[in-house]
C-alpha positions, 0 to 999 in steps of 0.5 A: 719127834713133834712139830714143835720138839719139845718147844713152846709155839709163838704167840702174845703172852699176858702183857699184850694190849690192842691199839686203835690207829687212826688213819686220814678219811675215817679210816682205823686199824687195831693193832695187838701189841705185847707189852715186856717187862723187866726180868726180875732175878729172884735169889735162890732159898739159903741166900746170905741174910746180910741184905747184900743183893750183889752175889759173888762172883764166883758163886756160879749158883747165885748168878743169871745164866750165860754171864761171866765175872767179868761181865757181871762186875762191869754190871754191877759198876753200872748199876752203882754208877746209875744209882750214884747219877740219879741220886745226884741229878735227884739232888740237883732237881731238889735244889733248884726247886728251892731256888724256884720256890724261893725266887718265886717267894721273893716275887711274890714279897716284892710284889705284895710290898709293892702292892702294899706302898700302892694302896699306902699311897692310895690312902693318903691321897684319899685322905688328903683330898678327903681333908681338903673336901672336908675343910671347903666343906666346913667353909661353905658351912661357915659362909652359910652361917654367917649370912644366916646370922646377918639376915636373922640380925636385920630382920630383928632389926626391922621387927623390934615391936614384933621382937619386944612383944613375943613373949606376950603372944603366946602363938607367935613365941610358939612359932618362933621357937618352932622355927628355931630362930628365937634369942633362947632356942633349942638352935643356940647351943647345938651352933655353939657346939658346932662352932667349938668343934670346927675351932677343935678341928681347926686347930688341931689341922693347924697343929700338923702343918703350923706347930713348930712341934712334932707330934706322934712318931717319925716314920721312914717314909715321913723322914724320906718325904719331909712331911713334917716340914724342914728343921725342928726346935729344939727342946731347950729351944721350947724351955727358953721360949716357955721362960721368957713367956714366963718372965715376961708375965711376971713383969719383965727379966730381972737383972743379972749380977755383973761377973768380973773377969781376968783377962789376959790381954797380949800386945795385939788381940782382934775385937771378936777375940777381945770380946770372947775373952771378956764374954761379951757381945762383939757388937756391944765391943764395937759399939764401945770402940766407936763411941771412942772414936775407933772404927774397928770390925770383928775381924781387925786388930787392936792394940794392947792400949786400945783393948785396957781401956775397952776392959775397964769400960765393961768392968773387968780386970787386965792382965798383960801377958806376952806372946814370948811368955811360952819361953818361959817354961824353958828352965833358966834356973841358975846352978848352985855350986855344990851340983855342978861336976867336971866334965869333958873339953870340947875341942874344935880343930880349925885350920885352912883346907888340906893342912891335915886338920882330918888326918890329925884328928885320925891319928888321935882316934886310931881310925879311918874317917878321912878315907870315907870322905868324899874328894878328901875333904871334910865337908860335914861338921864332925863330933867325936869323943877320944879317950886318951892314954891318961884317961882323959875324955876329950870332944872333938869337932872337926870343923871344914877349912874350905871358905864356904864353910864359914858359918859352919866354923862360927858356929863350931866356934860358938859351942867350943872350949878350946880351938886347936888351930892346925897350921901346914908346916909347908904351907904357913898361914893361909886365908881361912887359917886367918879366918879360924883366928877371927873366929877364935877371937869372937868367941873368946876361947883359948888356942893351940897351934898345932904345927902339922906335916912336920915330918916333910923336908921343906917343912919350916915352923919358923915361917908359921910362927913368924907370920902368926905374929901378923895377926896377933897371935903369939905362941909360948917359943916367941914369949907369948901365951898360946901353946904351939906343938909340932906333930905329924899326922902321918908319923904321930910325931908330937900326937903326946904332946899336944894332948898334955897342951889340951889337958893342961888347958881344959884343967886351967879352965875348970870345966864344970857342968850339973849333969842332974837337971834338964839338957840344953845344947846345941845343934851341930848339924841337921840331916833329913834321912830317908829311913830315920826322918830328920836327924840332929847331930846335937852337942849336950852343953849342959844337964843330961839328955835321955831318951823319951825326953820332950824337947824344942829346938828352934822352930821344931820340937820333938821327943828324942826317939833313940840316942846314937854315939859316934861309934853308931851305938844306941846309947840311952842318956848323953851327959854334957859334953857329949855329942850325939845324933838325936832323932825324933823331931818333927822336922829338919832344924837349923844348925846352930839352934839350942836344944832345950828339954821341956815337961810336955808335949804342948809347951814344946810344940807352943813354944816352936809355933811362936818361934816360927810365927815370930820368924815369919813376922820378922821376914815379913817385916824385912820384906815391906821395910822397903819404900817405892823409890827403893823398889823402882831402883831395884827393878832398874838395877835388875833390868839389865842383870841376867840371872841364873836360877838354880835349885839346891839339895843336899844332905845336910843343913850346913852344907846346904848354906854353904852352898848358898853363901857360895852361890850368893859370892858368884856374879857381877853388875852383868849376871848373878846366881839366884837360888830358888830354893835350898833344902835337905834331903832327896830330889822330889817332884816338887823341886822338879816341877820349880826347876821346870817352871823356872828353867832352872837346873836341880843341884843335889849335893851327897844327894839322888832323886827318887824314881818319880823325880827321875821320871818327872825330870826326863818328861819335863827335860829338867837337868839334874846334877850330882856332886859330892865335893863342893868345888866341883858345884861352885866350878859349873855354876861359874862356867854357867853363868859365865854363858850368860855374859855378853862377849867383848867384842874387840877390833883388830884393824888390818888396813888402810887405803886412800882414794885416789879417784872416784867414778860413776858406774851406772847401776852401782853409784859413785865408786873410788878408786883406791890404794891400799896403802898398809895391811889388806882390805877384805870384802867381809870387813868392817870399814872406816871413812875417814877425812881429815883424821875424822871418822865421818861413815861406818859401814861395810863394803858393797864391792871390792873389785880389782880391774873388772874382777870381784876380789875377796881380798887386795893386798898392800901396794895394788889398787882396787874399786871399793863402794860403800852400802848405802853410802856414797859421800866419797871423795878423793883424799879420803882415807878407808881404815879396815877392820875386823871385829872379834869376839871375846869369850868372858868368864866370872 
């Protein structure tokens, strides 16, 4: 074998270089080294000719030696896994280049923008002091030529022969027009000229700065800066003065012909309105007023005498309108005989509270209502329609017997045909029976007694009957003319019968409305709901209402939204007679209110704007009706007079007056309730921040408070009570303002003791010795000095004692030492009376 066997030698192949070290001290060293290359894998001849440059991995020919499959793809995911990374980071480096490039251009555009307003400002600085150099130029120049021109007109002045004779001498005329100063010179038209360029330039300075004009185009930058000065004129502005320049050229303005106008002049008109309507100037109006001995400003009123007699002295003419011609447009046509129809009775049950008036009229409708009642009683005005057995369709209103609900069965009272009166067989005639009567009488409307809760033992219709007698009313069993049936709510006894008494009553009345015209109505009751808005229970008396009619109703107006029965059905028109809820209104009417429909929007709401001003007038008329001397008195009164200060919400408008009348009842010459406020709908923020300012309980009636108020309460410590039946309401605000009366204070006497002798105790004073005669003497009692019968001292002990002992008390028959507090007029034969004081709680 070789040395080498068969293998090649060691050595530096063709990639080798030499490199120079360079070390400290001069010293170097070349170095050779071999530079390697990657291994290039060359496919073998008869490879695919598909472009794939990945061999398979189980060609073994295809693949470098010494490297499996395994290895090989764990190379070749590498590989894709590199080129996928370097594309990306490629992708990268492009994109943040462009943001560079980009970041770089901005740079740059925001540096040459800069650059740009630079020299811009540069420039107009330069040419500012450019034109101010030129304008103190031109001064100069001027002065300059004016003292020429004086000292050229004083030589001439001094030289007159020599002036006189020039043109004789031909030498001096040649030197004179050398010298440029001759009258005829060559100089005299190049001067003109000058002057009339600097008067050009002049004027055309003067025309930016001065020229109430604007010329040429309206840069930012001038806009920004306000170069051209504040506000422009206008060109109507510029028309009008060209005008009057024009007319005043051609010798003056020529008259105008007088218009004559109408004016329509109400009961009370300001001057500035006075003179608009007439249009004319409002000082030429108080010119007018003055020389009529009227000193009146723009602002004051005048009345509808005053302004007749200002329109006539201008030449117009007067139309009296009134402020109340906006009811007007409320249709007040009368109805024509052959289009008026029959239509249903309203029916209004009274009676005295719990004597079945709810439970009878549940027997009529076969259902349920006075369950859902709160407390079982009827504090909402009800309106119901029953159809009978025959047919007949009857309107109900159920009106409360309770005393606060007076004017709540007034206006009950005010819209019904016919008034079922409801008597307790047990119970007779009590006191809002007698006020149902009353109100059945003002309202002139016929009446039937309906003799319920026949069906217990000691029922007794004799007594209702006879003690109906005592206010006049008379029924058919007596020889009188009102109908009187006996029923029984619970048993249905009698039910028949007194709705044959109705129907017999409702056809003698000849009931007839025109259904084909504009609705009118009444408004039974008025709730402020939370999900629906303000809602009106409102009984239709006449026409019919649909929905999406336009209507006013007392100081509100609306456009009836949607229409709802009493069985809670959407119904889409409400003939008359029938009671409906209507919503729609722009806010919570008055019950008792009239409903009126109008052809449009702005008749109905002028119409409430007038009734609400009209309203606000008449409270403020009432309230400065007053004199001093009353007010003084007033305040007297008052001094002494503590007040409850409540706020009150409830559901409904009728219940929230009643509370009020009830509240209004509460009180004596010591103390009264004072409603802040009364509304409709939930507790507020707004109610809780009056009750806090003036220490006031929230009273909500069928009503809560929302969440914000029920904060704001705990945060402020504002009390919020709840009720739903008002005798519980009117009950607490009786017992609180029965707190705020004085306790009677009442004396029980206790003892007497006469004094027998009396001694000088040194330290203490005079002390007399006495003996109680009658009851005991007590240290902490109130004592009486009496001689001869006459109290002559009130004070208390200052010591009781008996022997050397303090005592708290000493009975009859012992003798004791007493010594008054700051007293000591005693002698013997005085009588001490003893007392005790005692406080009286006192209620309303």
């Amino acid at each position: 074998m070789s040395d080498n066997d068969g293998k090649k030698p060691l050595g530096l192949r063709g990639g080798a270089g030499n490199v120079k070290q360079s070390f400290s001290h001069g010293r170097t060293k070349n170095v050779v080294v071999e530079t390697k290359r990657k291994r290039v894998v060359v496919p073998k001849p008869g490879a695919s000719k598909s472009g794939s440059a990945s061999p398979k991995a189980g060609d073994p020919s295809r693949r470098p030696a010494g490297i499996s499959d395994a290895e090989l793809e764990r190379r070749m995911k590498a590989l894709a896994m590199a080129k996928a990374r370097e594309a990306d980071d490629q992708a990268k480096r492009e994109a943040e280049e462009r943001a560079r490039e980009e970041e770089r251009e901005r740079r740059k555009a925001e540096a040459e923008a800069k650059e740009r307003e630079e020299r811009e400002r540069e420039e107009a600085l330069r040419a500012k002091a450019e034109e101010e150099e030129r304008k103190k130029r031109e001064a100069e120049e001027a002065a300059k030529r004016d003292a020429q021109q004086k000292a050229a007109a004083k030589e001439k002045r001094q030289q007159p022969a020599a002036a006189s004779q020039a043109p004789a001498d031909p030498s001096v005329a040649q030197a004179a027009e050398a010298r440029g100063a001759g009258p005829t010179g060559a100089r005299k038209p190049d001067r003109e000229r000058d002057n009339r360029n600097n008067d050009t330039k002049q004027n055309r300075g003067k025309g930016r700065g001065d020229d109430n004009r604007r010329s040429g185009k309206l840069s930012l930058n001038d806009a920004l800066s306000g170069r051209d000065g504040g506000r422009q004129r206008s060109i109507a502005a510029m028309r009008r003065k060209q005008e009057k320049a024009r007319q005043k050229a051609i010798g003056g303005q020529q008259q105008r012909e007088k218009v004559v106008r109408e004016v329509q002049l109400p009961e009370i008109i300001t001057v500035a309105e006075l003179a608009n309507r007439m249009a004319e100037r409002v000082a030429d109006v108080v010119k007018s007023l003055m020389q009529n001995g009227i000193m009146a400003t723009q602002n004051q009123s005048i009345d509808a005498d005053t302004a007749e007699l200002i329109i006539e002295e201008f030449g117009h003419r007067v139309q009296r309108v009134s402020d109340a011609d906006v009811e007007q447009a409320i249709d007040q046509v009368e109805d024509k005989t052959e289009d008026l129809q029959a239509r249903p009775p309203v029916i209004t049950i009274m009676g005295h509270v719990d004597h079945g008036k709810t439970s009878l009229l549940d027997a009529i409708r076969k259902a349920n209502v006075v369950s859902g009642e709160a407390g079982g009683i009827t504090q909402h005005i009800g309106a119901y329609q029953v159809t009978t057995d025959s047919g007949a369709v009857l309107s109900f209103l159920d009106t409360p017997g309770h005393a606060a609900f007076t004017s709540m069965r007034a206006r009950g009272a005010q819209v019904t045909d016919i008034v079922v009166l409801v008597v307790a067989a047990d119970d007779a005639v009590m006191p809002q029976t007698i006020e149902a009567i009353a109100h059945a009488k003002a309202a002139k409307v016929p009446m039937i007694v309906a003799i319920n809760k026949c069906d217990k033992p000691e029922a007794n219709a004799v007594k209702v009957r006879t003690d109906l007698l005592q206010h006049e009313v008379l029924v058919e069993e007596m020889g009188g003319d009102v109908q009187d049936v006996e029923v029984s709510a619970k048993t249905g006894k009698g039910l028949p019968e007194l709705l044959e008494a109705i129907a017999l009553q409702a056809e003698i009345l000849e009931l007839q409305a025109n259904p084909d015209r504009a609705a009118a109505g009444a408004v039974i009751e008025a709730q402020l709901d939370v999900g629906r808005g303000p809602v009106a229970t409102v009984l239709v008396q006449n026409g019919t209402l649909k929905r999406g009619d336009i209507f006013v109703v007392g100081e509100q107006w609306g456009k009836v939204r949607a229409l709802i029965n009493d069985k809670g059905d959407r119904v889409e028109e409400a003939g008359p007679s029938v009671p409906v809820e209507v919503l729609g209104l722009n806010g919570t009417p008055e019950a008792g209110d009239v409903l009126n429909v109008v052809e449009t929007e702005a008749q109905a709401r002028e119409i409430a704007d007038y009734r609400a001003h009209a309203a606000k007038e008449k409270r403020a008329a009432a309230g400065a009706a007053t004199t001093l001397e009353q007010l003084m008195a007033k305040a007297k009164e008052d001094k002494n007079v503590a007040e409850l200060p409540i706020v009150v919400k409830a559901d409904v408008q009728g219940s929230a007056e009643a509370i009020v009348q009830a509240m209004e009842k509460i009180g004596n010459d010591e103390v009264r309730v004072r409603v802040l406020h009364h509304g409709v709908g939930a507790i507020t923020e707004t109610d809780i921040g009056l009750a806090e300012a003036s220490g006031a309980p929230v009273m909500g009636f069928n009503v809560r408070a929302n969440a914000p108020a029920r904060n704001s309460a705990n945060q402020k410590g504002v009390e919020i009570r709840y009720y739903s039946v008002i005798y519980d309401l009117v009950d607490d605000v009786k017992k609180a303002a029965s707190g705020l009366l004085s306790a009677e204070v009442r004396e029980n006497f206790i003892g007497y003791a006469s004094i027998r002798e009396v001694f000088k105790v040194s330290n203490v004073g005079k002390v007399a010795g006495c003996l109680v005669t009658e009851g005991v003497a007590r240290r902490s009692a109130g004592v009486r000095l009496l001689r001869d019968d006459v109290v002559i001292h009130e004070g208390t002990l200052k010591t009781l004692k008996r022997f050397k002992d303090e005592v708290k008390e000493v009975i009859s028959g012992q003798e004791c030492g007493m010594a008054f507090e700051n007293y000591d007029d005693i002698r013997p034969g005085d009588v001490i009376e003893i007392f005790e004081r005692e406080e009286v709680e006192r209620s309303l």
